[in-house]
C-alpha positions in Angstrom: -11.9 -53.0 61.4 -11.0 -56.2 62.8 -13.0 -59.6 61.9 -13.1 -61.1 65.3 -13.1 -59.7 68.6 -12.8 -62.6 71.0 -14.3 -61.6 74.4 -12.4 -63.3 77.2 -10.5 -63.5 80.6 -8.6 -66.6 80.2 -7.2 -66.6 77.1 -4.6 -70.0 77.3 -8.1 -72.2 77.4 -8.4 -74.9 74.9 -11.2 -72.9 73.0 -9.4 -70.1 72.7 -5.7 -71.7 71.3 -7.6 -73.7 68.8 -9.7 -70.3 67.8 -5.9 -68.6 66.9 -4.7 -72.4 65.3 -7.5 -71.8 63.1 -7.8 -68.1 61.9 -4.3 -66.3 63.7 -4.4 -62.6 63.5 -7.6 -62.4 62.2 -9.4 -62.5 65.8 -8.2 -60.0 68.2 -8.2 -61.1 72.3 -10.9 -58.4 74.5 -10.1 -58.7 78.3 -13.8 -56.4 79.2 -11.7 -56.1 83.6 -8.4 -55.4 81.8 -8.3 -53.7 78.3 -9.6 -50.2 78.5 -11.4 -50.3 75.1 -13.3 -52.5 73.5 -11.8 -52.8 69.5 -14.0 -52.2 66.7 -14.9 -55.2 65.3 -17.5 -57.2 62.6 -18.3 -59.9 65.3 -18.2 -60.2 68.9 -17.3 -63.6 70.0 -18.2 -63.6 73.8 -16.3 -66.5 76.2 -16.7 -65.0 79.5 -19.0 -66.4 82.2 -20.6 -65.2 85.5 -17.5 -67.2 87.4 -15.4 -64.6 86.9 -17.3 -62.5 90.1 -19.3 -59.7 88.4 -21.2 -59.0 85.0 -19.0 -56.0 83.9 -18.4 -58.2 80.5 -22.3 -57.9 80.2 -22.5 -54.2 80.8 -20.1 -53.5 78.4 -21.3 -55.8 75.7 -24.1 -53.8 76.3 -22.9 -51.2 74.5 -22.7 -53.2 71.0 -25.4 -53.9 68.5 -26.8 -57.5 69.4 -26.6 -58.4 66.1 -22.5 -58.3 66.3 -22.8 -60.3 69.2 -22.1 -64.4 69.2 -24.0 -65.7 71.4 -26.9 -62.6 71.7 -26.9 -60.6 74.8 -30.4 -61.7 76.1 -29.4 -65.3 76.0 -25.8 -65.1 77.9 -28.0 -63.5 80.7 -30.7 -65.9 80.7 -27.7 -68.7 80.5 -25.7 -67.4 83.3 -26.7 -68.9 86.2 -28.4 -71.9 87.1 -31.3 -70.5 89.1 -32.2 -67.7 85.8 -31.9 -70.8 83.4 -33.6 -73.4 85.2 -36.9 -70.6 86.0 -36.3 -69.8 81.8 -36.7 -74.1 81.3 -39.7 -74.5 83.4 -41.3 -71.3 82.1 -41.2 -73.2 78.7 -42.4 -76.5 80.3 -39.1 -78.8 80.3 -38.2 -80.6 83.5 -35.1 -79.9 85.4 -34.4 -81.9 88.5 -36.3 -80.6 91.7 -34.4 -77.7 93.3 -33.8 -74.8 95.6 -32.2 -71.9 96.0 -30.2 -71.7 99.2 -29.7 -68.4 99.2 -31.1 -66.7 101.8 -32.8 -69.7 102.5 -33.8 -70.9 106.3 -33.0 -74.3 107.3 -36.4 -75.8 107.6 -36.6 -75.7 104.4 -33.6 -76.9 103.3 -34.5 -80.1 106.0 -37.8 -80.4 104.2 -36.3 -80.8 100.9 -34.0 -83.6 102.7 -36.8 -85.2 103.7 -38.3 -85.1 100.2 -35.1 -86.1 98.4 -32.4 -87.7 100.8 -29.7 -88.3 98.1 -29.0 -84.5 97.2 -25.9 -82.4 95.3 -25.1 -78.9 95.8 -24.2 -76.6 92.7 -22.5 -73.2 92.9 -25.4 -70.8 90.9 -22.5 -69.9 88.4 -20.5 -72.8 87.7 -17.9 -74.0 85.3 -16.5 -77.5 84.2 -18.2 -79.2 87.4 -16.4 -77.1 89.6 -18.2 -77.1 93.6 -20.4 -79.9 92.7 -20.6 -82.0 95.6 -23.0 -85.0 96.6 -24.9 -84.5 99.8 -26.9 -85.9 102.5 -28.5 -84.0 105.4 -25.8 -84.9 107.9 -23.1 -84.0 106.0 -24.8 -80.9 104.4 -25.5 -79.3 108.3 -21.7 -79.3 108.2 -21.0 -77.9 105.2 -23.4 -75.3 105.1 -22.1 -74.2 108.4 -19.1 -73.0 106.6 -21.0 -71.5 103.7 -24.1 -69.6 105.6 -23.3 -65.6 105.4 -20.3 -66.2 103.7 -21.2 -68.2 100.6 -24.7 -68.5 99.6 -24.7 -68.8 95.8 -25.2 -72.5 95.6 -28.5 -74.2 94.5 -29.6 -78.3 96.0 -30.9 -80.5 93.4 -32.2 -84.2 93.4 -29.4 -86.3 93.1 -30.4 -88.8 90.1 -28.9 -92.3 89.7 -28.8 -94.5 87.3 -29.7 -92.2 84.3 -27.9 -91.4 80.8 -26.3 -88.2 80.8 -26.5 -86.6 77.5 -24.6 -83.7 76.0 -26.2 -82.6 72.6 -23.8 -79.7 71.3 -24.9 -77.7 68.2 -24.3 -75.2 66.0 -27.6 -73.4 65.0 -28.8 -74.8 61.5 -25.2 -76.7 60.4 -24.1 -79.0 63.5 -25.4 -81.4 66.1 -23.2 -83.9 68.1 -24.6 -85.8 71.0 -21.8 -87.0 73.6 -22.8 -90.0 76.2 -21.2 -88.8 79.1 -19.9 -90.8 82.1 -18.2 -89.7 85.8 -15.7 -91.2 87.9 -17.0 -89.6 90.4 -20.9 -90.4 89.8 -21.3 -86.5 90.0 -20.1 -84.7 87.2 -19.2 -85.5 84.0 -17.0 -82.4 82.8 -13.8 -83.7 81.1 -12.0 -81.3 83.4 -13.0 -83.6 86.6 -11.8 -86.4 83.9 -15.3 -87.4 82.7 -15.8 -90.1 80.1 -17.7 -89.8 77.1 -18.4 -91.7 73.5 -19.9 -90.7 70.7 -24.5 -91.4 71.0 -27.6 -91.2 69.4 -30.2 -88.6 70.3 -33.4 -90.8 71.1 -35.6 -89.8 68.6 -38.5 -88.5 70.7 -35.9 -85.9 72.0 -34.8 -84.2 68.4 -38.4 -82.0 68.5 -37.1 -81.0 72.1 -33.6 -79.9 71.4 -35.0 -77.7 68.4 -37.5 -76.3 70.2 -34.8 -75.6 72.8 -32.3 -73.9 70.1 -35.1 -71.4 68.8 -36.5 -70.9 72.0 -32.8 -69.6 73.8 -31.6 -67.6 70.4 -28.3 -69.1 71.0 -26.3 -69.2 67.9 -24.1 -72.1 69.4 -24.0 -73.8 72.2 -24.5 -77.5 74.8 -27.5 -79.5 76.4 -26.8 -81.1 79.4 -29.8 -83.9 80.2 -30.6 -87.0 82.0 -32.5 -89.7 80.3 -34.3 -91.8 83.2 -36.6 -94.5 81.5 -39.5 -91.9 80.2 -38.3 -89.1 82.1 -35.9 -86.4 80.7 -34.7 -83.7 83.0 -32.2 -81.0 82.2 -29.5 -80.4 84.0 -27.8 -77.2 81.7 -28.2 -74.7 78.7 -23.9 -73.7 78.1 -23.6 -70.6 76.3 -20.4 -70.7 76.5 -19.4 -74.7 76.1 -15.9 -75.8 75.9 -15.1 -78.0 72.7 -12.1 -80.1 74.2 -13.7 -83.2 74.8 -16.1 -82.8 71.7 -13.3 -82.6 69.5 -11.4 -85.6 70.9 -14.4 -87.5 71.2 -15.6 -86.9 67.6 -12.8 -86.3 65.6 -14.2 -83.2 63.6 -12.7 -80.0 63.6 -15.2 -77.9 65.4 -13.5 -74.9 65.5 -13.8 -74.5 62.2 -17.2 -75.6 61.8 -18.0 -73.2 64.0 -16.7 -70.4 62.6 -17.4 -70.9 59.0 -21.2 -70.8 60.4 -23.7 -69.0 58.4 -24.4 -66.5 61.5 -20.5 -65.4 61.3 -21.7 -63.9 57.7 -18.7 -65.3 56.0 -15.9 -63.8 57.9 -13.1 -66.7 57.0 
């Protein structure tokens, strides 16, 4: 039986060629469009997202114990989209930004929100390294959504906020916690893969009874916090269960990788 079965599509991402660096034949790649059967393994290490068009990777992880599964089932579909996570964040009392779902939605209530919030940005539901994020107002929304209406609906409108400290708090559940200040070029996302800034921060104290209630509240094993620190106000912008490490790694200088998978939850496997 193999150690590791790595769940993933792309398999030349960062995560993925630091995961062979560190244990080589040990894992063993599972593609859940492409590979016929899923191998037998001790631990199921899942990396696929919602981008990827459909949730066949969750329907067939479906047919594994949980307890084999990093991160559990439950939590990647709670984690998946931004709409499920955000209704999951307010459900436990923790701010996110004011938003909407646009799909489906009719115009007067997409103008209201305008009204409400002029300075907006539109999210895809299912994103990935700050992909579709784009800063809006009305005017230039009217045109855009004219190209997305009936064609492309999965997009959510948040308050744009300005001026606040974006904070990434990675962590490993009981061994690991790194918080990244991170900065855009763009003033809209951060992700290093839109060439985001970040430096090494402090968590502000009053947050650390948060972000553990957080971790034992989502039953993610591993995993990033995205949140904006605006004088007294903290809203959350992202639960990652499935966060890249590239940036982290450079940022820190710690081998995360293998902190990760020398975790007590991977029950000892290297």
């Amino acid at each position: 039986m193999n150690k590791l079965v790595v769940v993933a599509k792309n398999k030349d991402t960062y995560f993925i060629k630091r995961l062979i660096e560190e244990v080589g034949d040990s894992a063993v790649l599972f593609n859940p469009w492409l590979d016929y059967q899923i191998p037998e393994g001790q631990k199921y290490l899942v990396r696929t997202t919602g981008v990827y068009g459909n949730d066949l990777d969750l329907h067939v992880l479906g047919t594994l114990s949980n307890e084999k599964l990093i991160n559990p089932l439950d939590s990647l579909k709670i984690f998946r989209s931004k709409p499920s996570q955000y209704e999951w964040l307010e459900s436990k009392d923790l701010h996110t930004p004011e938003w909407i779902n646009l799909k489906s939605v009719d115009q007067l209530t997409v103008e209201k929100f305008f009204r409400l919030f002029p300075d907006a940005v539109v999210k895809p539901q299912i994103g990935q390294g700050g992909w579709g994020i784009e800063r809006m107002t009305w005017d230039y929304f009217k045109t855009w959504w004219k190209k997305k209406k009936g064609i492309d609906e999965n997009f959510i409108l948040q308050r744009f906020i300005s001026n606040a400290l974006e904070l990434r708090c990675f962590f490993i559940k009981g061994d690991l916690k790194v918080t990244l200040e991170r900065k855009s070029k763009t003033s809209i996302t951060a992700n290093f893969k839109q060439q985001g800034q970040a430096s090494l921060a402090e968590l502000p104290t009053h947050l650390a009874p948060v972000i553990e209630k957080i971790i034992e509240l989502s039953g993610l094993y591993y995993g990033a916090i995205d949140l904006l620190v605006e004088g007294d106000e903290v809203y959350f912008l992202d639960i990652n269960a499935v966060p890249g490490i590239e940036q982290l790694e450079a940022v820190s200088h710690q081998n995360i990788m293998r902190k990760l998978l020398t975790a007590n939850f991977f029950s000892q496997l290297f």
